[in-house]
TORROBA-665370 format. One record per residue (C-alpha): residue number from 1; x, y, z; residue in three letters. Coordinates in pm, whole numbers, plus 32768, in hexadecimal, padded with zeros to 4 digits. Each point is the difference from the previous one (the first is absolute). Layout:
// residues N
<r seq="NUM" px="X" py="Y" pz="Z" type="ALA"/>
...
END
This chain:
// residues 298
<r seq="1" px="8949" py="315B" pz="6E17" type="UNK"/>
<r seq="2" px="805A" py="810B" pz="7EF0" type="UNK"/>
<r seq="3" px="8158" py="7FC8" pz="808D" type="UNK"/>
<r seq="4" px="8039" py="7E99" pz="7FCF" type="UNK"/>
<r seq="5" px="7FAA" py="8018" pz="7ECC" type="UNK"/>
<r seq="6" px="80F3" py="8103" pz="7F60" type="UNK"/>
<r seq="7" px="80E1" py="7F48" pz="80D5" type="UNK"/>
<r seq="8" px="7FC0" py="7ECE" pz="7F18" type="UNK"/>
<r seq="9" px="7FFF" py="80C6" pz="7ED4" type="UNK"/>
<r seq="10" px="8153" py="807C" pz="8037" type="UNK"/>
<r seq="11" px="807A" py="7EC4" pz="8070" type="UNK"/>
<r seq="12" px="7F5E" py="7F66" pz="7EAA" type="UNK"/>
<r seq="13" px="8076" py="80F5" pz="7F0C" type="UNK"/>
<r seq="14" px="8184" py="8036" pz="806E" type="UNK"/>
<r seq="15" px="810A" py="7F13" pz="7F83" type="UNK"/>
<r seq="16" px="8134" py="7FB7" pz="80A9" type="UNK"/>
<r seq="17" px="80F4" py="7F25" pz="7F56" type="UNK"/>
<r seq="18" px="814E" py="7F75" pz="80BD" type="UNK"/>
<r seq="19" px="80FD" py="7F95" pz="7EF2" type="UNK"/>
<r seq="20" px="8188" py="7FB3" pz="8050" type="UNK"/>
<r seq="21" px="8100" py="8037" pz="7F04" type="UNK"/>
<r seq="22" px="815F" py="7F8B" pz="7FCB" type="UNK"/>
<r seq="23" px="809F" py="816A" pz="8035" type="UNK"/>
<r seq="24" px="805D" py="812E" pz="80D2" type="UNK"/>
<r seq="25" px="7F10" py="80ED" pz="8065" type="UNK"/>
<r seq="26" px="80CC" py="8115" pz="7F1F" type="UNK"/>
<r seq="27" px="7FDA" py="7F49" pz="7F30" type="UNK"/>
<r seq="28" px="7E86" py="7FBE" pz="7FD8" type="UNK"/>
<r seq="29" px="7FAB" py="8134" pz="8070" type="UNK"/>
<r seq="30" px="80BC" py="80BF" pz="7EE8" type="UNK"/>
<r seq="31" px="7F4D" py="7EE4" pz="7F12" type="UNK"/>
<r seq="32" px="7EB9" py="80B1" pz="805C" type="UNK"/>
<r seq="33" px="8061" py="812E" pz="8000" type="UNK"/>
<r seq="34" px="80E6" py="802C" pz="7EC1" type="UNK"/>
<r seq="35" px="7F72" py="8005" pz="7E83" type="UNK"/>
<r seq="36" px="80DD" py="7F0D" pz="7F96" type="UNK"/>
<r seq="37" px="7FD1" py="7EEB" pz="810E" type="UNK"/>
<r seq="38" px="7E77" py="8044" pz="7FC3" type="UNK"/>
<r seq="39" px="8032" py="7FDB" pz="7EA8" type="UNK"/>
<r seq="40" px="805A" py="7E75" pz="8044" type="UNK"/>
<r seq="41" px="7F0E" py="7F93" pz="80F3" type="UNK"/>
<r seq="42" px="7EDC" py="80E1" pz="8026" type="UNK"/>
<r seq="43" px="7F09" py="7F7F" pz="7F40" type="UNK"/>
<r seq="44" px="7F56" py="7EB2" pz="8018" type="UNK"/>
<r seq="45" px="805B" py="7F07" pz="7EC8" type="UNK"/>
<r seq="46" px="7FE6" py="8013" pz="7F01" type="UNK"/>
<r seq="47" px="7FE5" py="815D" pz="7FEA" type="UNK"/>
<r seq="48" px="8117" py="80BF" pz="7FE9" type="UNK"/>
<r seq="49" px="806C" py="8187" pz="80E3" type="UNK"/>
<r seq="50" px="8051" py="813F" pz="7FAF" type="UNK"/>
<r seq="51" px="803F" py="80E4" pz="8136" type="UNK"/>
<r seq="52" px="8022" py="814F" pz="8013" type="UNK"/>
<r seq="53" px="80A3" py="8077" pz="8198" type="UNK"/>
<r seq="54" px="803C" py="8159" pz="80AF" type="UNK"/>
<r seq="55" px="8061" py="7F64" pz="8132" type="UNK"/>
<r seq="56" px="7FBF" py="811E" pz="811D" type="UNK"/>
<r seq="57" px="7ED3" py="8027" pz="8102" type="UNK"/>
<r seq="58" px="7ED7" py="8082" pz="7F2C" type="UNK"/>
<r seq="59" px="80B8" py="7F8A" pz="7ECB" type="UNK"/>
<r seq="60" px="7F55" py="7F30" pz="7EE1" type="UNK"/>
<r seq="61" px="8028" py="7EC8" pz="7F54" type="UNK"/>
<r seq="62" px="7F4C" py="7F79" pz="7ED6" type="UNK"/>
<r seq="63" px="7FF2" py="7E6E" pz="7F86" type="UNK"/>
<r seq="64" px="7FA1" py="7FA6" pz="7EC1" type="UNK"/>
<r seq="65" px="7FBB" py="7EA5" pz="7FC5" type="UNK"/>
<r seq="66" px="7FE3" py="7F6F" pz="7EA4" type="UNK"/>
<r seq="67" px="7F2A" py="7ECC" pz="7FA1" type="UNK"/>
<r seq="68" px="80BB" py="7F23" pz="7F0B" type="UNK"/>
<r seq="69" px="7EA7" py="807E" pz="7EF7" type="UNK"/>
<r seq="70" px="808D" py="8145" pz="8041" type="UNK"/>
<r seq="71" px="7F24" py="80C5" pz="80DE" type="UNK"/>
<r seq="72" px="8063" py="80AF" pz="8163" type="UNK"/>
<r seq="73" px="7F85" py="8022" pz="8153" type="UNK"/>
<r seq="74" px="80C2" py="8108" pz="80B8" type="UNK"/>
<r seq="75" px="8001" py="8038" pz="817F" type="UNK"/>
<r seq="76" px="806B" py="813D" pz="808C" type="UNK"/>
<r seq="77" px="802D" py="80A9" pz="8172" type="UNK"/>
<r seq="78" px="80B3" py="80DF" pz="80CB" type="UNK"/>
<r seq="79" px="811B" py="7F8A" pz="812E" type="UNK"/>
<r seq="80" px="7FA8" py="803F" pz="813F" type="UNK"/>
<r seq="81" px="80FE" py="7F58" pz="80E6" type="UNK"/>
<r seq="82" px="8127" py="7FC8" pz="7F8B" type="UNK"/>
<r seq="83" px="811B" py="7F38" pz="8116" type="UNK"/>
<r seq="84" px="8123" py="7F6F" pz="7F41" type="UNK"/>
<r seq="85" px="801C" py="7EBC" pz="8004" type="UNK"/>
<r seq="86" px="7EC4" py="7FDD" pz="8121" type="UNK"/>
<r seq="87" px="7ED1" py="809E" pz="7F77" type="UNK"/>
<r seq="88" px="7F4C" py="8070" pz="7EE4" type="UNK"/>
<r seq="89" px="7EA9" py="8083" pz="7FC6" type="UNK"/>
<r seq="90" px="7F61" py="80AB" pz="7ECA" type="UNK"/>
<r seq="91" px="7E9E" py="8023" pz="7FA7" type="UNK"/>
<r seq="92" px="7F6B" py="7EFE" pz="7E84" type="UNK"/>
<r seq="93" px="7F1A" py="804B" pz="7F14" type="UNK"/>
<r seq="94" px="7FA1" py="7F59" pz="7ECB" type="UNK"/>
<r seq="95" px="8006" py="814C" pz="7EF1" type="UNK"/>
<r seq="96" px="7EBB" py="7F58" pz="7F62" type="UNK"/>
<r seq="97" px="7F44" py="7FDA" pz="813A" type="UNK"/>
<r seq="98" px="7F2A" py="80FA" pz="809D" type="UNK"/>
<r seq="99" px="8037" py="7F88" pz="8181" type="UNK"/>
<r seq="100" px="80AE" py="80CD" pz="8114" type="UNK"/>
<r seq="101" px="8171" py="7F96" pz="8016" type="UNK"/>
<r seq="102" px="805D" py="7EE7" pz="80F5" type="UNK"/>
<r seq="103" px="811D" py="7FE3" pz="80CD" type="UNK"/>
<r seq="104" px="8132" py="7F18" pz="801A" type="UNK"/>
<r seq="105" px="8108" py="800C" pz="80E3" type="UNK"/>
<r seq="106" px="8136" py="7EEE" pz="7FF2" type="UNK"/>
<r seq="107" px="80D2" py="7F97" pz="8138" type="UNK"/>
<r seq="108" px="817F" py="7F58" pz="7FA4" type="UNK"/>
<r seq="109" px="804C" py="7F4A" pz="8149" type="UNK"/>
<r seq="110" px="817C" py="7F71" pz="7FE8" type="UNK"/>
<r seq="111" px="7FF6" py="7E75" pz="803B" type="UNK"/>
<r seq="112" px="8188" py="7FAA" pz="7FD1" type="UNK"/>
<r seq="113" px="8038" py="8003" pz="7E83" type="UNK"/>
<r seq="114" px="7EB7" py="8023" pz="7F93" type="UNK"/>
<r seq="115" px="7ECF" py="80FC" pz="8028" type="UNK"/>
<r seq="116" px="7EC0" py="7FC2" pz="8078" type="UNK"/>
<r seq="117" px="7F23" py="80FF" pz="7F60" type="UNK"/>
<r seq="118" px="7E83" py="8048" pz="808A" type="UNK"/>
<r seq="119" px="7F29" py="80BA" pz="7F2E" type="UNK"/>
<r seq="120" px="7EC8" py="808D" pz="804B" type="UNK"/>
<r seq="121" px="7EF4" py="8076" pz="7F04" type="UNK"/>
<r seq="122" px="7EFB" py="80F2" pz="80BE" type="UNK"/>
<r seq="123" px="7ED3" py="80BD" pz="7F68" type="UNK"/>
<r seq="124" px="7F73" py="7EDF" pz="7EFC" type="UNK"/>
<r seq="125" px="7EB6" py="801F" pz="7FD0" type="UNK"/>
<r seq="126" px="7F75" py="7EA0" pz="8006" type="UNK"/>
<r seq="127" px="8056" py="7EA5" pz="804A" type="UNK"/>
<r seq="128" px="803E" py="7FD8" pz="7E68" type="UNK"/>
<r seq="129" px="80D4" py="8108" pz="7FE4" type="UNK"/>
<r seq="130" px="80DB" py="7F75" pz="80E7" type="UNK"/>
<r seq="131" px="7FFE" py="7E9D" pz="7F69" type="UNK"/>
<r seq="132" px="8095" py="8093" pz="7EE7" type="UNK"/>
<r seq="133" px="8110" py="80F1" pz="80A9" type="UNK"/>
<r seq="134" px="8089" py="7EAA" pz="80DB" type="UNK"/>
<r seq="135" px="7FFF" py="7F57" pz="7E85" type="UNK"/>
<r seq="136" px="80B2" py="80FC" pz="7F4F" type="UNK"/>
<r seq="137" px="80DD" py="8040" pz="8161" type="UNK"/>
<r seq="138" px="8055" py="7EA0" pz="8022" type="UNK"/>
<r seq="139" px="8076" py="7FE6" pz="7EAC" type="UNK"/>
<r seq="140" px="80CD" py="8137" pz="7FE0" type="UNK"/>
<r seq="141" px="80AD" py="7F81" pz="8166" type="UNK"/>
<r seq="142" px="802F" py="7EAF" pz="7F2C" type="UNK"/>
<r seq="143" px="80F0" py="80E1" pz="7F08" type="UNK"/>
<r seq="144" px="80AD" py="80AB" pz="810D" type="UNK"/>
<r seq="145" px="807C" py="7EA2" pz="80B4" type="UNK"/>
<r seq="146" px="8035" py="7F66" pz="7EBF" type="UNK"/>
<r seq="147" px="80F7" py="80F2" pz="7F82" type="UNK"/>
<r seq="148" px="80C9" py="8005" pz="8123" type="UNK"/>
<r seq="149" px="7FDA" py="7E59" pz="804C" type="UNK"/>
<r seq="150" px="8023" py="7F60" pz="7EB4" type="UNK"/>
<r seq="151" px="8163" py="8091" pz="7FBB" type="UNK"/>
<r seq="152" px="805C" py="7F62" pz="8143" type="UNK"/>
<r seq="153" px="7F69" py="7EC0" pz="7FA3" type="UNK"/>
<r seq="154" px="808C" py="7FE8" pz="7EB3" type="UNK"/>
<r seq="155" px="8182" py="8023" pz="80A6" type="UNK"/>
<r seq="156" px="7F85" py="7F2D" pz="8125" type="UNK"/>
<r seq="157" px="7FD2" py="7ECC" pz="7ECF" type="UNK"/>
<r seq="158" px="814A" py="8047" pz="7F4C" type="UNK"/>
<r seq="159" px="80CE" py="802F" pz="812C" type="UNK"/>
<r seq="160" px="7FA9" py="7E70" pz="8050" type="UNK"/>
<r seq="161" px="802A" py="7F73" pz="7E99" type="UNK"/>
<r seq="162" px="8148" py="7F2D" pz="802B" type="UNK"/>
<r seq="163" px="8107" py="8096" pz="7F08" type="UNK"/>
<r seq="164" px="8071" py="7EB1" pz="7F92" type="UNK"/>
<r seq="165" px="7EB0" py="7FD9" pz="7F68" type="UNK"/>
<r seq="166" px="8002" py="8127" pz="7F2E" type="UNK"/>
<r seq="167" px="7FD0" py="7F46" pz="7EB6" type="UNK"/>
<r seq="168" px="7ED6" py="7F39" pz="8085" type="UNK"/>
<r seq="169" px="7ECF" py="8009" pz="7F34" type="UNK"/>
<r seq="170" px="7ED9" py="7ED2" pz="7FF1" type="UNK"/>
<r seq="171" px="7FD0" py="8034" pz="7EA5" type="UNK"/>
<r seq="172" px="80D2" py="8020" pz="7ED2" type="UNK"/>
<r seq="173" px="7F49" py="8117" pz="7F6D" type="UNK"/>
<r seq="174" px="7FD7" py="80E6" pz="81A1" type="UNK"/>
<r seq="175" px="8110" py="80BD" pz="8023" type="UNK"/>
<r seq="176" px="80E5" py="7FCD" pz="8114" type="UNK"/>
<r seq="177" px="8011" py="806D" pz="815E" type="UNK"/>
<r seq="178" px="8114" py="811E" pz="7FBA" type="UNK"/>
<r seq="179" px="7F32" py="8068" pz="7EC7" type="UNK"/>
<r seq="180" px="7EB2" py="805B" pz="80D0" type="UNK"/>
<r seq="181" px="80EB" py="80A8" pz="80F1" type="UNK"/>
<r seq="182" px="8086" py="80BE" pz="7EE6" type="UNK"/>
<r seq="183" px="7E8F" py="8041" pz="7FA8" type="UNK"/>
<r seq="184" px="7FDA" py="80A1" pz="8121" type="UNK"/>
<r seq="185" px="80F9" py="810D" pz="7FE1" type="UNK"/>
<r seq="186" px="7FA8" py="801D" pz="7ECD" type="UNK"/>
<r seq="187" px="7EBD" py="8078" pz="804C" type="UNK"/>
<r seq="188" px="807E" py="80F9" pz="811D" type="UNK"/>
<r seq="189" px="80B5" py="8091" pz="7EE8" type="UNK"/>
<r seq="190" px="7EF8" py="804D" pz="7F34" type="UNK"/>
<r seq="191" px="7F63" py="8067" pz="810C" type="UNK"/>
<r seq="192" px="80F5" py="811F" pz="804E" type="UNK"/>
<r seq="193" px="800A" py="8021" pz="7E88" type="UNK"/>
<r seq="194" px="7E9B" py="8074" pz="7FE7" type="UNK"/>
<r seq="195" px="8005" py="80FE" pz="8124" type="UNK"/>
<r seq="196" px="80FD" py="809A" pz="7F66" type="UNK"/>
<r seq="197" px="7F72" py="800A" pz="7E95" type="UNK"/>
<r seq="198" px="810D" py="7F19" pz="7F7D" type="UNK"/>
<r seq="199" px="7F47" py="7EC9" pz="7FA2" type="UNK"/>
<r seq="200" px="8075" py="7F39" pz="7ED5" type="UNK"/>
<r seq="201" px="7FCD" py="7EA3" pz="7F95" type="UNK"/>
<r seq="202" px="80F5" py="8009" pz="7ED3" type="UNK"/>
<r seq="203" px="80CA" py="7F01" pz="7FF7" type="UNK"/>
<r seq="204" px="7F13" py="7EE6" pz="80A2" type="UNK"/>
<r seq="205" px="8028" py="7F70" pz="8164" type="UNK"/>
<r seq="206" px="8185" py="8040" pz="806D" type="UNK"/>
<r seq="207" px="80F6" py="7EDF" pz="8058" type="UNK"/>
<r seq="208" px="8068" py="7FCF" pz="818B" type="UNK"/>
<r seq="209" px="8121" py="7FC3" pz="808B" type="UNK"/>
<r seq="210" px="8083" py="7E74" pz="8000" type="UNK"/>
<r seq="211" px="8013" py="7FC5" pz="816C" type="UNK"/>
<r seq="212" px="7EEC" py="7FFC" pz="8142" type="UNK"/>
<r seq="213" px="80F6" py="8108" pz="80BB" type="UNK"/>
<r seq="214" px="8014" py="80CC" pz="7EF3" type="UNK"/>
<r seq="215" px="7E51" py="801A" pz="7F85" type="UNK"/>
<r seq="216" px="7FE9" py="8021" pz="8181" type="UNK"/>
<r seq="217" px="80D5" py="8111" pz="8021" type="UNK"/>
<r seq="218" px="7F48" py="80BE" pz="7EF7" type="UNK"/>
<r seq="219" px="7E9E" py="7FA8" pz="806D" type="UNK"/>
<r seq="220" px="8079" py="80AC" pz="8155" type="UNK"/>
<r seq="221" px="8070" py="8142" pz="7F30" type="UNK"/>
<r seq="222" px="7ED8" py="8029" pz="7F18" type="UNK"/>
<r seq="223" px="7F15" py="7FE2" pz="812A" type="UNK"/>
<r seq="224" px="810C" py="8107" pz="80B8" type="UNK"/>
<r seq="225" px="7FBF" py="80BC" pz="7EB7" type="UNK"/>
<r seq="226" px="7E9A" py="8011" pz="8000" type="UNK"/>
<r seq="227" px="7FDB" py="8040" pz="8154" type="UNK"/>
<r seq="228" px="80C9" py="811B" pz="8007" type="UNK"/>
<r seq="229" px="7F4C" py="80AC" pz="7EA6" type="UNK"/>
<r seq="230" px="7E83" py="7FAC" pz="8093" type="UNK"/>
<r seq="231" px="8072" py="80AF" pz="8149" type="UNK"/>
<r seq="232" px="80A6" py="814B" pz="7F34" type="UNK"/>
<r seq="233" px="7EE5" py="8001" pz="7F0B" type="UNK"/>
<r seq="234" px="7F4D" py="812C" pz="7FAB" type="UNK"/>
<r seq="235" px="7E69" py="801F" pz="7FCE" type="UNK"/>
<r seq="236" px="8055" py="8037" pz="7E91" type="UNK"/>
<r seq="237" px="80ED" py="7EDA" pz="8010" type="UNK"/>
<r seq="238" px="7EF9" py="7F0F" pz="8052" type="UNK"/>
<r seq="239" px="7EE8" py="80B5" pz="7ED3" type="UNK"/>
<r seq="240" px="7FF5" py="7F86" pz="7EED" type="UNK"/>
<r seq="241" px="800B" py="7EC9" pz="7F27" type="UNK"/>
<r seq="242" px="80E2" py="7EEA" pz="7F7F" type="UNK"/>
<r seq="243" px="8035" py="7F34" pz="7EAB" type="UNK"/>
<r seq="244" px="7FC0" py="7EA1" pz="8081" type="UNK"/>
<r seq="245" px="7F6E" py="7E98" pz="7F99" type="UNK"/>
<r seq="246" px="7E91" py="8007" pz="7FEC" type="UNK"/>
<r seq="247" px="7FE8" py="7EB0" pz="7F67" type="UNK"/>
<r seq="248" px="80C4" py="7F03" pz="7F0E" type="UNK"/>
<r seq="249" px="80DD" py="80FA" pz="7F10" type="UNK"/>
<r seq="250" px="7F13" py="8129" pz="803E" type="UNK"/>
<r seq="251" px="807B" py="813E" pz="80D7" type="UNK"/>
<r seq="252" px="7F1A" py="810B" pz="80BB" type="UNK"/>
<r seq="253" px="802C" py="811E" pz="80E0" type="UNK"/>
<r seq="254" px="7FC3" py="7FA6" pz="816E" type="UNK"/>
<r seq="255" px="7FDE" py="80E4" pz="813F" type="UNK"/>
<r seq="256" px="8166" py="7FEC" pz="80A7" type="UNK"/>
<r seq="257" px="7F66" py="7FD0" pz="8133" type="UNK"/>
<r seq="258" px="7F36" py="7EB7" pz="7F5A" type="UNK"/>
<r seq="259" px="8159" py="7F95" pz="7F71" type="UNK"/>
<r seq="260" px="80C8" py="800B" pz="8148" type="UNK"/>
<r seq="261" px="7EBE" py="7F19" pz="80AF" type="UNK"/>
<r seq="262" px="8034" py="7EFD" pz="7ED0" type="UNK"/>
<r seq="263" px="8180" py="7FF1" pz="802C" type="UNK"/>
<r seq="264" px="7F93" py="7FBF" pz="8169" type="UNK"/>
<r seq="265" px="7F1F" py="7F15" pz="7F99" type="UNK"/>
<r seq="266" px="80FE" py="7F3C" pz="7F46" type="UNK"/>
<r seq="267" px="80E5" py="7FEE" pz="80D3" type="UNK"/>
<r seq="268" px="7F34" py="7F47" pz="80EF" type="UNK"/>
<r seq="269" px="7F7C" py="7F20" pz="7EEA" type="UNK"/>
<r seq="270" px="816F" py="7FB9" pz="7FC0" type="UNK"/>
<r seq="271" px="8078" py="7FB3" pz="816E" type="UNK"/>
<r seq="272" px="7ED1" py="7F07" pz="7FFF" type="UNK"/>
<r seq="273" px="80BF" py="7F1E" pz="7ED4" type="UNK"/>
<r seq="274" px="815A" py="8050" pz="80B6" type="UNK"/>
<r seq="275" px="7F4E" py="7F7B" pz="8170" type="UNK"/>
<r seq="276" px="7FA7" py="7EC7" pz="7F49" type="UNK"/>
<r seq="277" px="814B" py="7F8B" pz="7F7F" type="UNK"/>
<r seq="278" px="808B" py="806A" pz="8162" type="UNK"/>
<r seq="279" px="7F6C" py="7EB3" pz="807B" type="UNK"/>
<r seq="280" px="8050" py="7F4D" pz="7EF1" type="UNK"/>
<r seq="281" px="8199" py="8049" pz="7FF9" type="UNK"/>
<r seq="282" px="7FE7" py="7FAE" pz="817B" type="UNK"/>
<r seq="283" px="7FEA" py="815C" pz="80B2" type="UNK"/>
<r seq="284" px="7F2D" py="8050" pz="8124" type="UNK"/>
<r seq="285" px="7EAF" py="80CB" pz="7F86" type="UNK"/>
<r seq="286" px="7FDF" py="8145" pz="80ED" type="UNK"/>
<r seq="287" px="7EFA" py="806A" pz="8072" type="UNK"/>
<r seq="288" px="7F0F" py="8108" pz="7F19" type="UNK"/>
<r seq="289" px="7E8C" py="8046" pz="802E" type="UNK"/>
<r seq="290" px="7FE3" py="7EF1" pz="811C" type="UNK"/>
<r seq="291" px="810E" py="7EF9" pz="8097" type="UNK"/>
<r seq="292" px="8085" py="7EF0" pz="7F59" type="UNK"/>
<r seq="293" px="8092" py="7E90" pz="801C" type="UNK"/>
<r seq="294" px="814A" py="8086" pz="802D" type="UNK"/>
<r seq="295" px="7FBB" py="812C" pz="80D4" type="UNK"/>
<r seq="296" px="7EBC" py="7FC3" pz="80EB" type="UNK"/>
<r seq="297" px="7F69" py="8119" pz="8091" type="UNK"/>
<r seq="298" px="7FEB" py="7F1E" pz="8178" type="UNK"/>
END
């Protein structure tokens, strides 16, 4: 009888999440195991990471995670296993809390051109406790596909906008098709601009090029562009703070890390207009978070 039941407890008190994401396993794996990939994702929303990594078998790793009223919860451990790209498995602990460290150990099984990660969370002490781990898991694996899907999306959209409709727009006052394109590069630019401290909105927003190739062509670029800088960033690179828009005519300083989620953001909020006037200037609407008219998922 005393069996069964630590058999249950276990059973109630370890999570196990199964999330696939749009990406090799090299990829993933070195986004949870590098400061700079942590920096992006790992932290629920809407708070915002700061990791610190010595990636090596009985090295440490420290998260800091910042509440938009300021304060921190940091998590700390130790690496146990450590398989590139198949396994991982370090010990967690909240600094503030007095419990025994629990365990978690993540699997990156290849599944084509995605992952399929498992985690498992071991050593929780209650049923609670791991309510909230699977909450604040879920939503940190939330940050780690969207990163890596919404790019795709956003080019997915574009890529079927007919170039003879460039111009089209259902209102006089929205801009056009080849302007929210343009928007989007735009912000990929700034983007890049604020990892490497180079941020400046002198000048107002910049005119694009005249024709759908052309805005195209440099959407492609800037997203080349900040690609290539979030994947050669350094820890320090990512620190830090940015002169942005924190309302009408008034600037602040904003985490990077915060900025580069809202240019995110944005961009999706933008591909939303740009996925309505697709229909409207006759295209077919792809497919985005589900199937559509135009491409059924049957």
């Amino acid at each position: 009888m005393a069996t069964t039941t630590k058999k249950a407890d276990t059973i109630d008190t370890t999570l196990e999440i199964r999330r696939t994401i749009p990406a090799s396993r090299e990829r993933v794996f070195d986004a949870w195991t590098q400061a700079k990939e942590l920096n992006r994702w790992s932290a629920p929303a809407p708070m915002t990471p700061s990791a610190e990594v010595d990636l090596r078998v009985g090295g440490r790793y420290r998260i800091v995670m910042r509440g938009p009223d300021g304060t921190d919860r940091v998590v700390r451990g130790v690496y146990r296993t450590i398989e590139r790209p198949a396994k991982l498995a370090y010990t967690w602990k909240w600094e503030e809390s007095p419990m025994a460290d629990s365990l978690v150990t993540v699997e990156f099984h290849d599944r084509g051109k995605s992952t399929e990660v498992v985690l498992r969370h071991e050593g929780l002490i209650d049923a609670e406790s791991r309510a909230r781990h699977e909450h604040g898991w879920r939503g940190c694996l939330e940050n780690l596909v969207s990163i890596n899907k919404e790019h795709q999306t956003t080019s997915k959209v574009v890529e079927a906008f007919p170039p003879d409709q460039s111009e089209f727009k259902p209102h006089p006052r929205s801009n056009s098709a080849r302007q929210l394109v343009w928007t989007f590069a735009v912000e990929e630019r700034l983007l890049t601009a604020a990892v490497k401290n180079q941020l400046s909105l002198g000048g107002g927003f910049p005119k694009g090029p005249d024709t759908w190739h052309e805005v195209v062509s440099a959407f492609k670029q800037t997203h080349a562009d900040a690609v290539a800088t979030l994947e050669a960033a350094r820890d320090e690179d990512l620190a830090g703070t940015v002169k942005f828009f924190t309302g009408p005519k008034t600037m602040g300083d904003i985490p990077k890390a915060e900025f580069l989620w809202f240019m995110l953001c944005d961009q999706i909020h933008h591909r939303g207009q740009l996925s309505v006037y697709l229909r409207m200037a006759g295209g077919k609407v792809p497919s985005i978070y589900g199937p559509s008219a135009d491409e059924p998922w049957n």
